[in-house]
SETIZA-37770 format. One record per residue: residue number from 0; residue in three letters; y, z, x of N, C-alpha, C, O in turn. Coordinates in steps of 0.02 Angstrom, whole numbers, always signed. Layout:
<badrens>
BADREN    n  res      nY      nZ      nX     caY     caZ     caX      cY      cZ      cX      oY      oZ      oX
BADREN  NUM  ALA       Y       Z       X       Y       Z       X       Y       Z       X       Y       Z       X
...
</badrens>
This chain:
<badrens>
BADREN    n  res      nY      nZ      nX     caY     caZ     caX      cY      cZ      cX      oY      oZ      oX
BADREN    0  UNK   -1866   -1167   -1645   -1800   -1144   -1666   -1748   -1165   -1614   -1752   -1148   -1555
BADREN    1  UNK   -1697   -1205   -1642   -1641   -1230   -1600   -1609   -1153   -1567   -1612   -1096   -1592
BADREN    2  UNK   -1577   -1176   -1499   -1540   -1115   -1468   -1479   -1105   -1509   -1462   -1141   -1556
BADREN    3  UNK   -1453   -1061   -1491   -1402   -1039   -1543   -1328   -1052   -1501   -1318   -1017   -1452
BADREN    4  UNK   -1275   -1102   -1520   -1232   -1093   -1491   -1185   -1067   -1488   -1164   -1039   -1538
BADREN    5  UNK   -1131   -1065   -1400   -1107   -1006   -1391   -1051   -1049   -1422   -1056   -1102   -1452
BADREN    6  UNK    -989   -1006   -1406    -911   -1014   -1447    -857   -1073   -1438    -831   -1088   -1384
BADREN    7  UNK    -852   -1091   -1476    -808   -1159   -1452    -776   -1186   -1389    -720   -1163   -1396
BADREN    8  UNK    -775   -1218   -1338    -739   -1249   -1301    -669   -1230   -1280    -650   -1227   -1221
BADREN    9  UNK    -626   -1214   -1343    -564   -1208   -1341    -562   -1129   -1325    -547   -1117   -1267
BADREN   10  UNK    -572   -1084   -1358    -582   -1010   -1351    -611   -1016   -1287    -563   -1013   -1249
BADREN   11  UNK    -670   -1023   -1250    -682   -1010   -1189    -642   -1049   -1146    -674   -1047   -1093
BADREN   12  UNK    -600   -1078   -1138    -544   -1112   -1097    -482   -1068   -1106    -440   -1069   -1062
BADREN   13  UNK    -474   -1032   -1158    -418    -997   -1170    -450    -925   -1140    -403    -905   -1106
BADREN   14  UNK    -492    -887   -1135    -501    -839   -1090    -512    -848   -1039    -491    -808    -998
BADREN   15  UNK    -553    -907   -1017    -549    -904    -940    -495    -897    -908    -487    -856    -863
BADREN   16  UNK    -433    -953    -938    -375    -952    -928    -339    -878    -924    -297    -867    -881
BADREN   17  UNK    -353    -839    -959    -337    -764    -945    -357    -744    -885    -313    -724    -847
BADREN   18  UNK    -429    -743    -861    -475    -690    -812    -529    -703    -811    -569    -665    -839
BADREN   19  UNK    -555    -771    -773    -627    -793    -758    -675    -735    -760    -721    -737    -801
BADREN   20  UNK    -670    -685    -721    -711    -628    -722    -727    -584    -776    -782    -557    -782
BADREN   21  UNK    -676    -576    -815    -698    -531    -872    -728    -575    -924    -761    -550    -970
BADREN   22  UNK    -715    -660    -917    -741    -696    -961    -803    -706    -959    -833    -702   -1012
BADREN   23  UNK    -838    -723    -900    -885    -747    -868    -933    -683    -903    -979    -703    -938
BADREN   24  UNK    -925    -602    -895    -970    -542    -915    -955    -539    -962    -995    -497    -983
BADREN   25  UNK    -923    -554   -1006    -908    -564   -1081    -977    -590   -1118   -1009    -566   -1164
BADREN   26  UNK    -989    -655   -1074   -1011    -704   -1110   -1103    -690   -1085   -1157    -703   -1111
BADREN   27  UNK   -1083    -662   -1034   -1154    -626    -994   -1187    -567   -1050   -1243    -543   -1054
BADREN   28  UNK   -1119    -554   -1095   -1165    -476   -1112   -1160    -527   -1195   -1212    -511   -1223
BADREN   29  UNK   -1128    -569   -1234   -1159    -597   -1281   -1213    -642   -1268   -1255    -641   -1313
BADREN   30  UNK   -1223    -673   -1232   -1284    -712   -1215   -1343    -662   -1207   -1402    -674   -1221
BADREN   31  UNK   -1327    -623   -1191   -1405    -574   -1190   -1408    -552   -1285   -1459    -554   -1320
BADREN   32  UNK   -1340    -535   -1307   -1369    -494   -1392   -1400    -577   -1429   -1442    -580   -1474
BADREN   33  UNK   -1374    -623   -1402   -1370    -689   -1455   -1455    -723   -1429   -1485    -768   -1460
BADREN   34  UNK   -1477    -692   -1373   -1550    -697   -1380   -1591    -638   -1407   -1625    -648   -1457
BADREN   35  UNK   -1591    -585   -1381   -1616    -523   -1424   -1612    -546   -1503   -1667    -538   -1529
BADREN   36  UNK   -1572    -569   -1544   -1550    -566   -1611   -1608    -637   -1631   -1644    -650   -1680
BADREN   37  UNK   -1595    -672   -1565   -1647    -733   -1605   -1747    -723   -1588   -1798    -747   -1613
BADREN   38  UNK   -1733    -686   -1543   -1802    -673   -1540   -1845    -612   -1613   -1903    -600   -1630
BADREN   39  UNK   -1780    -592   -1633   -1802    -520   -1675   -1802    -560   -1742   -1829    -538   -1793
BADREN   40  UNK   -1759    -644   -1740   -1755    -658   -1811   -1802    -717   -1820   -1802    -741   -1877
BADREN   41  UNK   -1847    -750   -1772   -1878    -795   -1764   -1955    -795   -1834   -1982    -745   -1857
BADREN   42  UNK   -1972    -864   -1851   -2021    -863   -1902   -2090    -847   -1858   -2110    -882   -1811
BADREN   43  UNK   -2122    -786   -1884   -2177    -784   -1865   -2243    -850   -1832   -2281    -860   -1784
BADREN   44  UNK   -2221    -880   -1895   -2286    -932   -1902   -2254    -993   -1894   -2262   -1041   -1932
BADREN   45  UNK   -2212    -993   -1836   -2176   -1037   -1798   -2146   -1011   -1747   -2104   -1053   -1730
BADREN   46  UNK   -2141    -962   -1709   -2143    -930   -1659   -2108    -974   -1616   -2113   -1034   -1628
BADREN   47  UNK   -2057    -945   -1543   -2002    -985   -1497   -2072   -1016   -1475   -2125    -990   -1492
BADREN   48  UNK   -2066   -1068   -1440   -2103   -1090   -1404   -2089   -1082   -1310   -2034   -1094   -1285
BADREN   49  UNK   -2149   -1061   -1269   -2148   -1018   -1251   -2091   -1056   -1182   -2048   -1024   -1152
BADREN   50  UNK   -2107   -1140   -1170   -2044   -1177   -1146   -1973   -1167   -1134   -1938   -1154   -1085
BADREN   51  UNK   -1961   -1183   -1218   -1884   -1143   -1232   -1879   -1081   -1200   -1840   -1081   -1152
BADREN   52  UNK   -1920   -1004   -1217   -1907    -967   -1192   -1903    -968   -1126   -1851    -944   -1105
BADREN   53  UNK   -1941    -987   -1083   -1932    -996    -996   -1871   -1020   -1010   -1833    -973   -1001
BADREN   54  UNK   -1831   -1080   -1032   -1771   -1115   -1010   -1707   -1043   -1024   -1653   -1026    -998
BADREN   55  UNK   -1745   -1022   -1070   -1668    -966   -1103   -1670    -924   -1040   -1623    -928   -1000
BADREN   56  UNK   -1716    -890   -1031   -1743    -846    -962   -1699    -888    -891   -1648    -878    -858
BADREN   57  UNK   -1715    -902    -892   -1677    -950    -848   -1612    -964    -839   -1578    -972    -788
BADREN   58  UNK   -1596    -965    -910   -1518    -974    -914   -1481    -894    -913   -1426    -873    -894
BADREN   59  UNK   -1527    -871    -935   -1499    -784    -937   -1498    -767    -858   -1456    -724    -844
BADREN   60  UNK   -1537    -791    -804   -1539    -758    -736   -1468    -787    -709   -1427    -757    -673
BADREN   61  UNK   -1465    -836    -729   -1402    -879    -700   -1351    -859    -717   -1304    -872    -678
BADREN   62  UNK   -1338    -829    -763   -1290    -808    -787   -1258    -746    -760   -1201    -741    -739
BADREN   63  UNK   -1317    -685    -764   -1301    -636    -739   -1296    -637    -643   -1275    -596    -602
BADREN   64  UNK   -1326    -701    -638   -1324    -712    -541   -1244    -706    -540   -1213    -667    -504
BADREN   65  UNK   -1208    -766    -600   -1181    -777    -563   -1113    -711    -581   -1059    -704    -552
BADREN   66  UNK   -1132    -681    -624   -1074    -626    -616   -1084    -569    -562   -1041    -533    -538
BADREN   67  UNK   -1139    -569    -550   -1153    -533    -466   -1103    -558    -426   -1068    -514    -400
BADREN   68  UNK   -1092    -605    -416   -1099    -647    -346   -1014    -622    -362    -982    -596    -317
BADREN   69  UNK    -981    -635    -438    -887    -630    -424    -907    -564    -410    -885    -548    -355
BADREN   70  UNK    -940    -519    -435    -896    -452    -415    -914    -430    -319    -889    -389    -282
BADREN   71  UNK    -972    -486    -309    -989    -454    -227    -905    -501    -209    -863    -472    -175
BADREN   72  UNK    -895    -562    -233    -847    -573    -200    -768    -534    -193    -729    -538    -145
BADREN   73  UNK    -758    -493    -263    -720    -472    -287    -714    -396    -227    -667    -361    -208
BADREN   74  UNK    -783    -396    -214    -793    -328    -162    -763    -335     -98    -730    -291     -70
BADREN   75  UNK    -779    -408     -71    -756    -437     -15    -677    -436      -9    -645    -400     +29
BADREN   76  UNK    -656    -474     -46    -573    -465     -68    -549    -399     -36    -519    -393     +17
BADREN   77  UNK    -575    -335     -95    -533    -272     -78    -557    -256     -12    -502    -256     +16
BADREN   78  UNK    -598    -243     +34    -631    -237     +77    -557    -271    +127    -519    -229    +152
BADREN   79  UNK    -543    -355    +140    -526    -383    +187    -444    -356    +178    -409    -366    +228
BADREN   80  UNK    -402    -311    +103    -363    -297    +109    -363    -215    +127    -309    -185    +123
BADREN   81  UNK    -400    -193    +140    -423    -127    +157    -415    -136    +240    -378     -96    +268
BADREN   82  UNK    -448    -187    +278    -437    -202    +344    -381    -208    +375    -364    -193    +432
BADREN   83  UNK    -343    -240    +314    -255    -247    +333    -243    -178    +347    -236    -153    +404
BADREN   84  UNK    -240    -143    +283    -208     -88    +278    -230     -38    +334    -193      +7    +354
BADREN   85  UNK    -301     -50    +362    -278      -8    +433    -275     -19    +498    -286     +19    +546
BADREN   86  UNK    -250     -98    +494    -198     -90    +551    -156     -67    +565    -134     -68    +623
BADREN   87  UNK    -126     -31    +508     -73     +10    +510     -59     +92    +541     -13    +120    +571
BADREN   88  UNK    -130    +109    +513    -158    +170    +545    -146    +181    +632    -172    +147    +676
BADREN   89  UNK    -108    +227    +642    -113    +261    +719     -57    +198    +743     -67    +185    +802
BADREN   90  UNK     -15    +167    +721     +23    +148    +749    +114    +186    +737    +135    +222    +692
BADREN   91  UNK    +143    +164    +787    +206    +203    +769    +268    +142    +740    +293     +92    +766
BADREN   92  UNK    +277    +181    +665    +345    +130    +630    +410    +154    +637    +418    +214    +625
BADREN   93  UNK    +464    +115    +655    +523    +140    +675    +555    +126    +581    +551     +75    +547
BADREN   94  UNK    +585    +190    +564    +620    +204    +484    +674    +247    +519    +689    +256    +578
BADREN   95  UNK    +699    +273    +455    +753    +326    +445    +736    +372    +437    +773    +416    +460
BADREN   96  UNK    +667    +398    +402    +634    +432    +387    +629    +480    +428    +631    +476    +490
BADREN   97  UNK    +617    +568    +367    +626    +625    +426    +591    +637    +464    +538    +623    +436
BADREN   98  UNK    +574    +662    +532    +542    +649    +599    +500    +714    +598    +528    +769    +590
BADREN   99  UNK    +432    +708    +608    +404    +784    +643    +419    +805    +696    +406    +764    +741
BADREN  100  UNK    +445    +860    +717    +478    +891    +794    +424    +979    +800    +431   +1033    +771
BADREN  101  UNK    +368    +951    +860    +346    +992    +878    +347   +1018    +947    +302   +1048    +976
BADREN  102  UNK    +410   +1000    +971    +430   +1044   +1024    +470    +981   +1064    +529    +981   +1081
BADREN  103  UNK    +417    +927   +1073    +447    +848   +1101    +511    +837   +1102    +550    +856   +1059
BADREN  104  UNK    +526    +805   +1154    +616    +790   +1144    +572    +690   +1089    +515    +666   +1090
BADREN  105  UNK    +643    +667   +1052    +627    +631    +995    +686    +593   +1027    +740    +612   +1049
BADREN  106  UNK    +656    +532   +1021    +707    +461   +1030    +727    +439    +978    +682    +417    +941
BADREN  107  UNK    +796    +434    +955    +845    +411    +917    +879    +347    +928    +887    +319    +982
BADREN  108  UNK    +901    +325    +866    +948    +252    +857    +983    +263    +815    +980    +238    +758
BADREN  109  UNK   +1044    +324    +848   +1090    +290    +799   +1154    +240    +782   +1184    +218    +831
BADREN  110  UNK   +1170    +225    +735   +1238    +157    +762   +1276    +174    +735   +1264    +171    +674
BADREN  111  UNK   +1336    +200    +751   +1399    +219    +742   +1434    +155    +705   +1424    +100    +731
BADREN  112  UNK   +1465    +157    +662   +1524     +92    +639   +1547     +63    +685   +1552     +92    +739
BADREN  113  UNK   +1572     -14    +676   +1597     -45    +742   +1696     -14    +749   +1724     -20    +803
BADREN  114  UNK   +1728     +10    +698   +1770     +33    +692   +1792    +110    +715   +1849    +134    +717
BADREN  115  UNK   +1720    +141    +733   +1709    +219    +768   +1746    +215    +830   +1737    +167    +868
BADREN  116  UNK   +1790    +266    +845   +1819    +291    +910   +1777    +365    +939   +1770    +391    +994
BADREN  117  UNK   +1756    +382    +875   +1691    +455    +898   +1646    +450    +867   +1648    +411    +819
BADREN  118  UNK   +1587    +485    +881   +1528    +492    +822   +1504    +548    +844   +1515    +568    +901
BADREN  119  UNK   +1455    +592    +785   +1402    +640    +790   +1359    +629    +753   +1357    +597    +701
BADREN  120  UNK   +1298    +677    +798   +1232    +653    +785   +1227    +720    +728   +1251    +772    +749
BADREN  121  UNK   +1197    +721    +660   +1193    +773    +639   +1126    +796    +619   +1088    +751    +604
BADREN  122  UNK   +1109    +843    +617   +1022    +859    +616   +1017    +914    +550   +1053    +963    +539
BADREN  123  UNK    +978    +898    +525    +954    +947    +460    +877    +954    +457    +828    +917    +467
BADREN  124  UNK    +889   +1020    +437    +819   +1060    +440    +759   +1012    +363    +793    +992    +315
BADREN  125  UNK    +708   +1003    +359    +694   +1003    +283    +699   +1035    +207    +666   +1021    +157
BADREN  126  UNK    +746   +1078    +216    +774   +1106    +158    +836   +1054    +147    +850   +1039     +89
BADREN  127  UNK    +880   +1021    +213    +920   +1013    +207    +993   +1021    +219   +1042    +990    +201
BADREN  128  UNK    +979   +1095    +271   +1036   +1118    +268   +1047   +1096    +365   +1002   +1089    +407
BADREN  129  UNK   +1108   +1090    +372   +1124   +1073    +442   +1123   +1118    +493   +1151   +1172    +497
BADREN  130  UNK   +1082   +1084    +538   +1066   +1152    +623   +1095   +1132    +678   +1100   +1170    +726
BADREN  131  UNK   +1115   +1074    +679   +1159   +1041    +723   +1196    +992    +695   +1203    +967    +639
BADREN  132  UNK   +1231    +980    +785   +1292    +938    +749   +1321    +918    +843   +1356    +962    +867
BADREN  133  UNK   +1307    +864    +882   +1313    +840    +919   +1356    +771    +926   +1347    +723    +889
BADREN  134  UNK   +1407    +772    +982   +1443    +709    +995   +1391    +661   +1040   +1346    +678   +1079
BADREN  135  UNK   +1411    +607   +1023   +1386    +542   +1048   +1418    +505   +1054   +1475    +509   +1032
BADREN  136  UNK   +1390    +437   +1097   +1432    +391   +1111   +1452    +333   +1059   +1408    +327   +1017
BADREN  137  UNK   +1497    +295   +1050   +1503    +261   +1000   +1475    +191   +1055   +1500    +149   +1093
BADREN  138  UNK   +1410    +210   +1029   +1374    +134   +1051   +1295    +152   +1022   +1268    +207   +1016
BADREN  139  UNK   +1266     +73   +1004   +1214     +64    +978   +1146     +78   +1046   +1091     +52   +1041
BADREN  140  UNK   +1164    +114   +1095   +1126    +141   +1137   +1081    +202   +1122   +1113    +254   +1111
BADREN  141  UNK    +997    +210   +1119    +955    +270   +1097    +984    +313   +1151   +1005    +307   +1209
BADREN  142  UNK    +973    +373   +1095    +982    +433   +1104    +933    +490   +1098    +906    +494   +1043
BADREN  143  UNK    +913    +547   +1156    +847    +580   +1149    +888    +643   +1139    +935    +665   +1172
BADREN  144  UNK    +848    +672   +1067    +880    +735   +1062    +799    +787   +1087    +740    +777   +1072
BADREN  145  UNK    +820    +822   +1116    +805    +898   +1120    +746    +928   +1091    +685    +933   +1099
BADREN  146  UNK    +810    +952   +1042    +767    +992    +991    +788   +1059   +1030    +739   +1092   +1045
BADREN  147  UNK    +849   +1087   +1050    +864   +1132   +1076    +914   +1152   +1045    +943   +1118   +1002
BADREN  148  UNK    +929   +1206   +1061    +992   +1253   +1029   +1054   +1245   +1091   +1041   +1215   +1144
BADREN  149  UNK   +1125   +1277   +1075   +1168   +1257   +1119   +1149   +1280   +1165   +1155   +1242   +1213
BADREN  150  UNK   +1123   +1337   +1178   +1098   +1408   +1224   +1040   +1386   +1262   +1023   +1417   +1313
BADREN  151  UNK    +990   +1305   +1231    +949   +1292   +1250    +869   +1337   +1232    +822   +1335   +1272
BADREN  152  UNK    +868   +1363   +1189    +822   +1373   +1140    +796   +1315   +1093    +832   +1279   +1059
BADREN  153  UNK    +730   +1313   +1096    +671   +1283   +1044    +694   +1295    +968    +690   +1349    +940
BADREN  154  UNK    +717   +1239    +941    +706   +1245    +866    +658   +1250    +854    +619   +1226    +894
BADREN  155  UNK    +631   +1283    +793    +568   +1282    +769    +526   +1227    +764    +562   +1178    +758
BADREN  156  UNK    +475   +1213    +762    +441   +1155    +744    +437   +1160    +649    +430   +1202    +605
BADREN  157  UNK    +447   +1093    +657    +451   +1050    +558    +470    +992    +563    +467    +959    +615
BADREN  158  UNK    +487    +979    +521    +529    +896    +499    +606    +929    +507    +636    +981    +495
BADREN  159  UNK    +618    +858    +538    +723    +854    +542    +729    +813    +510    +676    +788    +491
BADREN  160  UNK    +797    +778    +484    +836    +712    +467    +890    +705    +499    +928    +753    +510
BADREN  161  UNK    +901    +640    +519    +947    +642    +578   +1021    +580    +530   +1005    +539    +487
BADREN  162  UNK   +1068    +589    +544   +1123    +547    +524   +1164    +558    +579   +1159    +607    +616
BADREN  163  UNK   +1209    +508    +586   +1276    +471    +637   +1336    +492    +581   +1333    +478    +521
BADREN  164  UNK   +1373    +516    +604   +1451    +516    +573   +1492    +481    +608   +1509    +510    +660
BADREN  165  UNK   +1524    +410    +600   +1566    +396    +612   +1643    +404    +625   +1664    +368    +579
BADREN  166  UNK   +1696    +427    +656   +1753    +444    +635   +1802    +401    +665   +1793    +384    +724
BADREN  167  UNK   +1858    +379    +629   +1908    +322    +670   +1968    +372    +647   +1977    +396    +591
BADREN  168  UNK   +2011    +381    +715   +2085    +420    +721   +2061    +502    +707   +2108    +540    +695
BADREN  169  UNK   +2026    +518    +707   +1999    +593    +679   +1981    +602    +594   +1979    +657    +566
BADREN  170  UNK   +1972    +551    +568   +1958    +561    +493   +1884    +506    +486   +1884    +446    +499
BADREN  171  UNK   +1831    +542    +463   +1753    +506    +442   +1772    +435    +428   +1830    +423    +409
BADREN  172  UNK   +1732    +394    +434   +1736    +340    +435   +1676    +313    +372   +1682    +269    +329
BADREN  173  UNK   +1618    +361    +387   +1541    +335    +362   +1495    +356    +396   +1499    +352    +457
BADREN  174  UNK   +1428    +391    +358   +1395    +420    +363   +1338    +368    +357   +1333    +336    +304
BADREN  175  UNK   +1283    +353    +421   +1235    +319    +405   +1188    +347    +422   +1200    +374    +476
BADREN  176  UNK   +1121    +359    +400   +1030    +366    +437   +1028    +337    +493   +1058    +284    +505
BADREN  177  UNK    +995    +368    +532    +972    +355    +569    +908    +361    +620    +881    +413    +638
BADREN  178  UNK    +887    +275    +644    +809    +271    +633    +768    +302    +717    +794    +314    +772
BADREN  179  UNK    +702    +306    +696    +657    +332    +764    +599    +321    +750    +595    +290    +697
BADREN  180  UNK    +537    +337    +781    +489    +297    +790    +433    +367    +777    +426    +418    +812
BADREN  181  UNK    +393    +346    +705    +341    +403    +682    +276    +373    +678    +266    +318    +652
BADREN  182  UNK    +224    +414    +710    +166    +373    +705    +141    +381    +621    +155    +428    +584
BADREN  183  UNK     +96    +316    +603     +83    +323    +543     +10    +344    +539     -29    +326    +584
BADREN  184  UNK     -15    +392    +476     -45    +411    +463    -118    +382    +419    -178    +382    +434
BADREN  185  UNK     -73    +356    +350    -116    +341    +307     -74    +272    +291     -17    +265    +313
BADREN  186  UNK    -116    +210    +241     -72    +147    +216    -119    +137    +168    -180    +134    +172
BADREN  187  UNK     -61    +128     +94    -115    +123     +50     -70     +80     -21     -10     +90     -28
BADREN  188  UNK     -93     +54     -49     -62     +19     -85     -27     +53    -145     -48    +111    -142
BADREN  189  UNK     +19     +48    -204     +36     +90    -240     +84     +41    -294    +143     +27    -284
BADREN  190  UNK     +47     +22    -346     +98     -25    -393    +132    -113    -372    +184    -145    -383
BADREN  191  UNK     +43    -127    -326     +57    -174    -299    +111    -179    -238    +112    -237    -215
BADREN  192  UNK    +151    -139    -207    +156    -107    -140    +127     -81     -87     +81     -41     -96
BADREN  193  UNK    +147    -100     -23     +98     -66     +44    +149      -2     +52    +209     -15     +58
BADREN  194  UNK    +130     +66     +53    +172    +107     +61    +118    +132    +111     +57    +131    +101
BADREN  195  UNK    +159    +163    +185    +143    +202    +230    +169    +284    +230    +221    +305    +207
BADREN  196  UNK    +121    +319    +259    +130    +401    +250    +138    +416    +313     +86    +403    +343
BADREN  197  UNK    +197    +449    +362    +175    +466    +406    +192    +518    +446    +217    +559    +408
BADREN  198  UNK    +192    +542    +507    +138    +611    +534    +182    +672    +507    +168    +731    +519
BADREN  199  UNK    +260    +643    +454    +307    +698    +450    +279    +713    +369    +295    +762    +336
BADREN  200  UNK    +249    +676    +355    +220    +682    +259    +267    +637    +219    +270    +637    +158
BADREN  201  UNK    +297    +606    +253    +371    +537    +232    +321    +499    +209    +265    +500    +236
BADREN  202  UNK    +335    +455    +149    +321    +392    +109    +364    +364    +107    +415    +378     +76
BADREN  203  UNK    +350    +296    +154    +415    +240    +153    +369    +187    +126    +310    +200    +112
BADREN  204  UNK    +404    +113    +117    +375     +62     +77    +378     +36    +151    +416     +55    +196
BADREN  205  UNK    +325     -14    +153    +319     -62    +234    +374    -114    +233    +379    -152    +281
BADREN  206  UNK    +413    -117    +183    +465    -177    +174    +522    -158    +206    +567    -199    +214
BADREN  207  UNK    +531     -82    +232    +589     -38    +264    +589     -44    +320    +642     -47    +351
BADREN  208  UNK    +509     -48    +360    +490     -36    +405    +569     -77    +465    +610    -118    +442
BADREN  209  UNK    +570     -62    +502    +639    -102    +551    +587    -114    +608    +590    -172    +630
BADREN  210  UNK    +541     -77    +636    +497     -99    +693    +425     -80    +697    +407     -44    +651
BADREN  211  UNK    +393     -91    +730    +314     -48    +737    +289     -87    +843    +284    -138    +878
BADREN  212  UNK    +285     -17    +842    +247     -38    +912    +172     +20    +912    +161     +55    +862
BADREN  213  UNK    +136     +21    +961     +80     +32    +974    +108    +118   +1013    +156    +115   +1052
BADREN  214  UNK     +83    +171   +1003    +101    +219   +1027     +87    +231   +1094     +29    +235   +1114
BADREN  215  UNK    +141    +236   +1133    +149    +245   +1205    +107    +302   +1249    +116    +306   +1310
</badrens>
């Protein structure tokens, strides 16, 4: 009994063309029913000969080898982007993003407009609501806040958000974020994005990132 052939030329060029991989086990899991079906429909008193069968056998191991081998490779893949992703881990990224303050005085960057004659540094709690409100210099020089009260009392420990108010002649000018340096936690991909989590529970995208150094 002749082997039975598989599907035209054109159709299997048009799925591969889709997704080698899903084509390849496609054809892995009809190649196994399209022998089952010929062994169950074969003439008794002409029986496969037992040749052919070794060659089909044969062709069936190969087949399924070789869809092993994409998905070990397919394993390898996520694996070497998994390695990326934690280089990221335990390092510190400089964002805008709100800062954990557990007692530490916190190094700031903020940049006043080039048109600023004053600026303040303004600080909000994670609800949002404002606990300070500090003058600075109108220069792109870091700034270490505290984390103190005027009286010199400990704010609580949580997350802050920090912004620069610009002001030219005594009237606001522009309100910008402003960035500092959080160690990161977790990095994980998300809709084909690298998004980092870090030690404040902030999710920024790594495309924001403005710096990363190695924690001091």
């Amino acid at each position: 009994m002749d082997i039975i052939q598989t599907a035209p030329q054109s159709r299997l060029t048009t799925q591969q063309a889709r997704d080698p991989a899903d084509t390849l086990s496609s054809d892995f899991n009809t190649f196994l029913r399209m022998m089952t079906t010929q062994m169950q429909n074969q003439d008794p008193l002409n029986p496969l000969d037992s040749s052919d069968f070794a060659v089909q056998l044969a062709t069936f191991s190969g087949v399924e080898q070789q869809v092993r081998t994409n998905d070990l490779l397919a394993a390898q893949v996520e694996l070497m982007g998994m390695s990326q992703l934690a280089g990221w881990v335990g390092m510190e990224a400089r964002t805008t993003a709100p800062v954990a303050f557990s007692g530490s005085p916190v190094e700031l960057a903020p940049t006043p407009r080039p048109e600023a004659d004053s600026a303040q540094l303004v600080v909000r709690d994670s609800g949002g609501e404002e606990v300070q409100r500090l003058a600075i210099p109108v220069t792109a020089d870091a700034v270490t806040w505290a984390g103190t009260d005027a009286g010199g009392t400990p704010l609580g420990n949580g997350v802050y958000s920090f912004s620069v108010e610009s002001f030219t002649d005594g009237k606001l000018s522009g309100t910008d974020p402003v960035a500092s340096y959080a160690r990161v936690t977790e990095a994980r991909t998300e809709a084909g994005e690298l998004v980092l989590i870090l030690d404040s529970g902030a999710r920024v995208a790594a495309s924001t990132v403005l710096g990363l150094r190695s924690p001091s």
